[in-house]
N, C-alpha and C positions, 0 to 999 in steps of 0.2 A: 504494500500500500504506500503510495506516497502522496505528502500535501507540502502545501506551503507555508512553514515557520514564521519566515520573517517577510517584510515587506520594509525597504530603505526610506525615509520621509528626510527630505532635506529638509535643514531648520538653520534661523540666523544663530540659534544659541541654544545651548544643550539645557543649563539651569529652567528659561523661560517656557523652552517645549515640554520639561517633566513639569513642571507645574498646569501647565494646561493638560497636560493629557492627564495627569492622576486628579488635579484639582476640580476641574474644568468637567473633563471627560470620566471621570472615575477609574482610570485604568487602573494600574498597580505599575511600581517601579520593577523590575523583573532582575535587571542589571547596570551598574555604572562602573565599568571599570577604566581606569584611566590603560593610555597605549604607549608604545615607547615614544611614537611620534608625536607626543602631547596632545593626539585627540582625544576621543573617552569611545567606549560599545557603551551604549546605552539603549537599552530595553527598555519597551513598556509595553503591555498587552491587558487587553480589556480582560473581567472580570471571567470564569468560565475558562474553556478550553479552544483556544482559537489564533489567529495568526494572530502573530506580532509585529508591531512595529520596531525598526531599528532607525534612532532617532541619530543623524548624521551631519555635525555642522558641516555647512557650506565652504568650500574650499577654492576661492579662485572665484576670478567674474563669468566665466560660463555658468557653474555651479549656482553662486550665488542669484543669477539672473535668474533660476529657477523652482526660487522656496516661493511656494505657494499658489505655482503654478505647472504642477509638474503633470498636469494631466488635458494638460489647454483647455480650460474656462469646465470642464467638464468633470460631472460627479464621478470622485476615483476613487473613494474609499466607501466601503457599505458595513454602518455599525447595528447588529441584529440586536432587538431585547427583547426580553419576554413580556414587558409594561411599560406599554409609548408611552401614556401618561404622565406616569411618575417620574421617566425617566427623560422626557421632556421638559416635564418643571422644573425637576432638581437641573437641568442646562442653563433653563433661562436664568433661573435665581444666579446661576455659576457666573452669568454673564456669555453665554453663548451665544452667538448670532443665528440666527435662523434668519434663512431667505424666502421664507415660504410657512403659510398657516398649513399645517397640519392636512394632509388629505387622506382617506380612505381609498385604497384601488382595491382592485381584485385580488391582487399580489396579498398588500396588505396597507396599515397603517404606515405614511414614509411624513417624514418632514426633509429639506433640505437646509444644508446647516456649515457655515464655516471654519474652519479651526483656524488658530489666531496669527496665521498667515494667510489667511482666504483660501484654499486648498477646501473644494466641495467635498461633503459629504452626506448620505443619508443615511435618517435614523433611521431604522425600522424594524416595526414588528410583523414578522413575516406572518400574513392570516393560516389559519390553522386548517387542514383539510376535512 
């Protein structure tokens, strides 16, 4: 069987993206270890059993030109829960952006929602069959 562990998220700064993903986003810290080359591995991965993000300062003006928009204007990350609700509020109160009131599809419950580079993403509670 194989999946996909990690997923790389460029970021201006390692400090400010684990506060948003664990504060913000409720993820959990997973890993911070510093490298020889003075950057750090830095993990964080939502709550549950699921990819993880590898949180990667930006290195250099190509790199840099592309925190928070690493997927051209387009939803690139998809965060599942099991309670839109709850876990819609507890965002906004976090101060999260949402670009979009809450809709109901077929699929399921999605909102579309920023993280604190503009980098799309939706939340969603996949409908239940």
């Amino acid at each position: 069987m194989s999946r996909i562990a990690l997923v790389t998220l460029v970021v201006d700064d390692y400090d400010e993206a684990i506060r948003f993903y664990t504060e913000a986003l409720g993820f959990r810290l997973a890993e911070d270890a510093p490298r020889p080359d003075g950057s750090r591995w830095v993990v964080v991965r939502p709550e549950g059993d699921g990819t993880a993000l590898l949180l990667a300062r930006a290195k250099g003006d190509e790199q840099r030109a592309r925190v928070g928009d690493q997927t051209g204007g387009r939803v690139g990350f998809f965060l599942h829960t099991d309670d839109f609700a709850r876990d819609h509020a507890r965002m906004l109160a976090a101060g999260v952006i949402f670009l979009e009131e809450p809709r109901h599809e077929p699929y399921g419950s999605v909102a579309v929602f920023q993280d604190l580079y503009g980098n799309r993403w939706d939340l969603l509670q996949p409908a239940t069959a």
